[in-house]
C-alpha positions as a Markdown table, in Angstrom:
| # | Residue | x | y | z |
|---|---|---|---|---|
| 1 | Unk | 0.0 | 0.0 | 0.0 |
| 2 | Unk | 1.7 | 3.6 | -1.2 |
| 3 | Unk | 0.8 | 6.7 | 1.3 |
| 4 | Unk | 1.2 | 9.9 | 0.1 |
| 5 | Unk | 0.9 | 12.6 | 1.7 |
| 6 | Unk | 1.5 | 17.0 | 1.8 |
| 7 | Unk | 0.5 | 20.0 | 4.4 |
| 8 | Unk | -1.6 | 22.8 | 4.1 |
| 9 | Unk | -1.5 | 25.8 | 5.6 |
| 10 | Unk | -4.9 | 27.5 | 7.2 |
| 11 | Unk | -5.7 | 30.1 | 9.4 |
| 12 | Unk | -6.8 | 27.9 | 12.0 |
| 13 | Unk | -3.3 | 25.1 | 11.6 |
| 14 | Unk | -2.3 | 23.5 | 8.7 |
| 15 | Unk | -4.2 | 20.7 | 7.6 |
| 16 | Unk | -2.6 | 17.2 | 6.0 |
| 17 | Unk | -4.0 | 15.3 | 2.9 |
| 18 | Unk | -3.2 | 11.8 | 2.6 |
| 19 | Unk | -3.9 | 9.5 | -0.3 |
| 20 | Unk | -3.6 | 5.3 | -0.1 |
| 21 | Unk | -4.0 | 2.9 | -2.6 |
| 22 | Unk | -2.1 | -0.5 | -4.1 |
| 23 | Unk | -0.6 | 1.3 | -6.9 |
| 24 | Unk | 0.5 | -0.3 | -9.8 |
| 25 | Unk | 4.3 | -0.4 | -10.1 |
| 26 | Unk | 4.7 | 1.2 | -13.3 |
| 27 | Unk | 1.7 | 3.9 | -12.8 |
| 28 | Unk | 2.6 | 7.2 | -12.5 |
| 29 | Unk | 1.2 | 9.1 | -8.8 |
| 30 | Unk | 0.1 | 12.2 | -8.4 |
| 31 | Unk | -0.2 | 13.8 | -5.0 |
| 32 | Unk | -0.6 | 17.7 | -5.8 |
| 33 | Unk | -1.7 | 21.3 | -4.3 |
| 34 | Unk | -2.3 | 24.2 | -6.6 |
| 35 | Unk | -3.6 | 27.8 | -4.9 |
| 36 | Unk | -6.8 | 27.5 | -7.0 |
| 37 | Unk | -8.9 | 30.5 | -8.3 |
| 38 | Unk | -12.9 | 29.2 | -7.9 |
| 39 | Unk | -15.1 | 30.2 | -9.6 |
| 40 | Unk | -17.8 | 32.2 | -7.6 |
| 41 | Unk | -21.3 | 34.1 | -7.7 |
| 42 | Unk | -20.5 | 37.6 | -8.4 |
| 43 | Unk | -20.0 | 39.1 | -5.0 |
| 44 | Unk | -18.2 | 35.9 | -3.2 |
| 45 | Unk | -15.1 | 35.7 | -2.5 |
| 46 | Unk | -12.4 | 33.6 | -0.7 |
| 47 | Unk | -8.9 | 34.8 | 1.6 |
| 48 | Unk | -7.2 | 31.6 | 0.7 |
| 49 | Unk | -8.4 | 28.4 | -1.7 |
| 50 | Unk | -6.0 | 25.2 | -2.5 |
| 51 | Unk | -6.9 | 22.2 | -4.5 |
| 52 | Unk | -5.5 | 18.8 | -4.1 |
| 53 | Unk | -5.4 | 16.4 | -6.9 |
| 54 | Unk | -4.9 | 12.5 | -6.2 |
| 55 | Unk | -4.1 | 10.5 | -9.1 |
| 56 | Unk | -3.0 | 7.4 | -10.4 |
| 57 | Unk | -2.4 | 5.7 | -13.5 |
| 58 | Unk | -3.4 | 2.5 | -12.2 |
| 59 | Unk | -4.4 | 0.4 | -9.6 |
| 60 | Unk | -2.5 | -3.0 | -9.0 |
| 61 | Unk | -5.3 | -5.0 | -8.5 |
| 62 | Unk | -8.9 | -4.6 | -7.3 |
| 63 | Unk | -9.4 | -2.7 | -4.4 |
| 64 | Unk | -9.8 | 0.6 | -2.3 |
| 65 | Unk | -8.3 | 3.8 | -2.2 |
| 66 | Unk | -8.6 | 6.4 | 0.7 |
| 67 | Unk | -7.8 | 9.9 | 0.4 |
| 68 | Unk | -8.1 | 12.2 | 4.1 |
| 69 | Unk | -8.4 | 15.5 | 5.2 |
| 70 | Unk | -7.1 | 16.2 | 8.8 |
| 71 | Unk | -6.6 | 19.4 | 10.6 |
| 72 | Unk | -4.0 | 20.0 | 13.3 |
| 73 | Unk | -4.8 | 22.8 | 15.3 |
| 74 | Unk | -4.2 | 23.8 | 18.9 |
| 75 | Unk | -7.2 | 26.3 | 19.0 |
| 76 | Unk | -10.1 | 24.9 | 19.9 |
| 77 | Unk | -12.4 | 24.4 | 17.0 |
| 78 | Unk | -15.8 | 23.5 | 16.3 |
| 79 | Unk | -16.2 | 20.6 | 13.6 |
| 80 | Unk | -19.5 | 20.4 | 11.4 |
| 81 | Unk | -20.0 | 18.2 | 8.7 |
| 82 | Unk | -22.4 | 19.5 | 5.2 |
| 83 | Unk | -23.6 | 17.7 | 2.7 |
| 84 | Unk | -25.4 | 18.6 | -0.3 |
| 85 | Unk | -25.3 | 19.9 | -4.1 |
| 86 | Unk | -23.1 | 17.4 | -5.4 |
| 87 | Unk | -20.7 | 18.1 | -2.2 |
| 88 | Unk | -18.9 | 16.6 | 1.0 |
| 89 | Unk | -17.8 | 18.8 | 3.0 |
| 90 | Unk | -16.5 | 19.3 | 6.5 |
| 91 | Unk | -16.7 | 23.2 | 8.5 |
| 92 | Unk | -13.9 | 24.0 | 10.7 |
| 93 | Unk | -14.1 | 27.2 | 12.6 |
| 94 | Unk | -12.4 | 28.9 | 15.8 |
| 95 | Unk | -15.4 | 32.1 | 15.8 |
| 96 | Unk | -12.5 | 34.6 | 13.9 |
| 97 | Unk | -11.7 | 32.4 | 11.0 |
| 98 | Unk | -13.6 | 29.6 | 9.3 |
| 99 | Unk | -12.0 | 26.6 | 6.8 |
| 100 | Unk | -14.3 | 24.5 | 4.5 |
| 101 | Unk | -13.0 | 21.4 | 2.7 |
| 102 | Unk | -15.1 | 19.6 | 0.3 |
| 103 | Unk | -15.1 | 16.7 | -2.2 |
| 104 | Unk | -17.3 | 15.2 | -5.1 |
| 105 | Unk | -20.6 | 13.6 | -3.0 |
| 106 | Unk | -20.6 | 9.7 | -4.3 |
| 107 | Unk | -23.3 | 10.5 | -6.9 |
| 108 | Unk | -20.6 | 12.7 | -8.4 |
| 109 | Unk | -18.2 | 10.1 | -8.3 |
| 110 | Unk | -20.4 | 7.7 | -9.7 |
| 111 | Unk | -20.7 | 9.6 | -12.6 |
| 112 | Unk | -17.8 | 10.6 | -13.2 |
| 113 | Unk | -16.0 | 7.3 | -12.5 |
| 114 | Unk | -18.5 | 5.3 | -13.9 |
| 115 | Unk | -17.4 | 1.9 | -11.8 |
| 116 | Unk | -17.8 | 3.9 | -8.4 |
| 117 | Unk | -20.2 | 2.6 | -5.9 |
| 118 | Unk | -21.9 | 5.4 | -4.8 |
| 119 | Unk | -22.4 | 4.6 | -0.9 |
| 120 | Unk | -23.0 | 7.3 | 1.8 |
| 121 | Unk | -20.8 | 5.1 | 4.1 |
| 122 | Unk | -18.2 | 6.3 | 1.4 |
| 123 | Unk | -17.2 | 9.3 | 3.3 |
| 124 | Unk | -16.5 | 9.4 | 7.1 |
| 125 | Unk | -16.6 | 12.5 | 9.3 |
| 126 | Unk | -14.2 | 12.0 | 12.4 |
| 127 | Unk | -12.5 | 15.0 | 14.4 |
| 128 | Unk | -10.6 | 17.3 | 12.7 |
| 129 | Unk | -10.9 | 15.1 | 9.6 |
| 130 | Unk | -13.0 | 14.0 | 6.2 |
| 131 | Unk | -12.1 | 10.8 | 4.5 |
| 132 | Unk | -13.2 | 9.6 | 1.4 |
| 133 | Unk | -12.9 | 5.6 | 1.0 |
| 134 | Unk | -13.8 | 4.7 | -2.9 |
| 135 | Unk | -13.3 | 1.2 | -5.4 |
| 136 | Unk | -10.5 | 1.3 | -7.8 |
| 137 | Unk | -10.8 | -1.1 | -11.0 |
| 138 | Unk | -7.5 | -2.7 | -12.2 |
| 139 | Unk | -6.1 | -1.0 | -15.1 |
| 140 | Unk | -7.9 | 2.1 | -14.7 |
| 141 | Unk | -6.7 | 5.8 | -14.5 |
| 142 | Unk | -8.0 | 7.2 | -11.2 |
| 143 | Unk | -8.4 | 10.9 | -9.5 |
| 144 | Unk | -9.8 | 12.4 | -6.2 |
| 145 | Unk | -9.7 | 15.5 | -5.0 |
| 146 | Unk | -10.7 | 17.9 | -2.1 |
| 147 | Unk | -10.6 | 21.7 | -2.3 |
| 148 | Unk | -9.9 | 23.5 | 1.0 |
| 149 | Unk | -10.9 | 27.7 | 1.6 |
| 150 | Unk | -10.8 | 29.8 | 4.0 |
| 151 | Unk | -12.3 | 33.0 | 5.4 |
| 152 | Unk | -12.6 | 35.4 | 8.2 |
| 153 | Unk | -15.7 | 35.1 | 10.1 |
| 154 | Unk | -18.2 | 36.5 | 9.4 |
| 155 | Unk | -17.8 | 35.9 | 5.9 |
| 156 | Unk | -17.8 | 38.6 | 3.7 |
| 157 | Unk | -20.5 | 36.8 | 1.4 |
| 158 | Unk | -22.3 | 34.0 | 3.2 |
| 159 | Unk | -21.4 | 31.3 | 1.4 |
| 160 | Unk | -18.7 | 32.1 | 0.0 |
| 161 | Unk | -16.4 | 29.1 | 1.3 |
| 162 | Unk | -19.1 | 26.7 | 0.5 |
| 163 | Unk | -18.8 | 27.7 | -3.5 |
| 164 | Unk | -15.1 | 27.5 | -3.3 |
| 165 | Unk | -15.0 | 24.2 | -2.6 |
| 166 | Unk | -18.0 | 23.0 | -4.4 |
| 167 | Unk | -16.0 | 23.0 | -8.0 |
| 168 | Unk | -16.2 | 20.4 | -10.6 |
| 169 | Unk | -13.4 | 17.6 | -10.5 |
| 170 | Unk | -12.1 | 18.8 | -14.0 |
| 171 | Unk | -11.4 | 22.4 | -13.2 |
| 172 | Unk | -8.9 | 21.0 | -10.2 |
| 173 | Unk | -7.2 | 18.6 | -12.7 |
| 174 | Unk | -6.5 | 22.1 | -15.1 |
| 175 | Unk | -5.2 | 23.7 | -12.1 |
| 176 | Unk | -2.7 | 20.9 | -11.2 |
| 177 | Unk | -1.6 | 20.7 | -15.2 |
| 178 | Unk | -3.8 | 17.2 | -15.2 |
C-alpha cells in the first residue's frame, strides 16, 4: 500500500492530505496542491483556496483507495460536517476564521468514474478530519480530490467558502496541469 501525503497551511493550523492505494508499479502518482482560483457568484469571495489532486495511473489490483483531510490545530475548534449539491464537506471554525473542505458527493463520483459505488458510508466524518474511501478497477486511471478555503468570520458573502469548494473535479485537474 503507497501513502502519500502533503501540508496545508490555514488560518486555524495546517491541515494534512493523505492518499492510499495499491498502486500499480509502473503507474505514475500524483499527489498535488495548486492555490486555486474558484469560480464564484458575483460578489463571493475567498482569503485563501487550495486544490488537491490525487491520481494514479493504475491500480495493481482490485481494491480501495482512501484519500483524508485532517486538521492540526491547537485552538479549539468546532467541527461540522455539510452535505449537499453534489458536495462533502466538513466546516472547521475557531469564531475569527472559518475553513471548508469539500469533495465530489458519491453521486458525483459515480458519474464521473462510472465503476464507483456510490455509498454514503463512502465518506466518514471524524474529528478534525474527512475521508473519502472509494473502489478502484485494475487498469484504470484514477483521480480524487478535495478543495480547501478559507475566510474570516463573518464571511464577507455568506457562502462564500461553500462555493469555493464545491467546483467540478475537472477544473482541479487544469489547475494541477492534469
Amino acid at each position: 500500500m503507497e501513502i502519500a501525503t502533503l501540508r496545508i497551511p490555514t488560518p486555524l493550523g495546517e491541515v494534512d492530505f493523505a492518499g492510499q492505494a495499491n498502486i500499480a508499479p509502473r503507474s505514475k502518482r500524483i499527489l498535488k496542491a495548486v492555490r486555486f482560483q474558484p469560480s464564484l457568484p458575483p460578489g463571493k469571495s475567498v482569503e485563501g483556496c487550495f486544490g488537491i489532486l490525487f491520481r494514479f495511473d493504475e491500480i495493481e489490483f482490485p481494491g480501495h483507495v482512501l484519500f483524508q483531510a485532517t486538521l492540526h490545530s491547537e485552538a479549539t475548534i468546532q467541527q461540522s460536517p455539510h452535505t449537499g449539491e453534489a458536495l462533502e464537506a466538513v466546516e472547521w471554525s475557531d469564531g475569527r476564521h472559518l475553513v471548508l473542505v469539500g469533495t465530489e458527493d458519491a453521486t458525483s463520483l459515480q458519474g464521473r468514474l462510472g465503476f464507483y459505488s456510490a455509498a454514503e458510508e463512502s465518506f466518514t466524518y471524524s474529528p478534525g478530519a474527512l475521508s473519502v474511501l472509494a473502489s478502484a478497477e485494475p487498469g484504470q486511471p484514477f483521480s480524487l480530490h478535495f478543495l480547501v478555503a478559507w475566510n474570516p468570520l463573518p464571511e464577507p458573502q455568506e457562502l462564500s467558502c461553500w462555493f469555493a469548494v464545491e467546483q467540478p473535479h475537472s477544473a482541479i485537474e487544469r489547475a494541477v496541469g492534469q
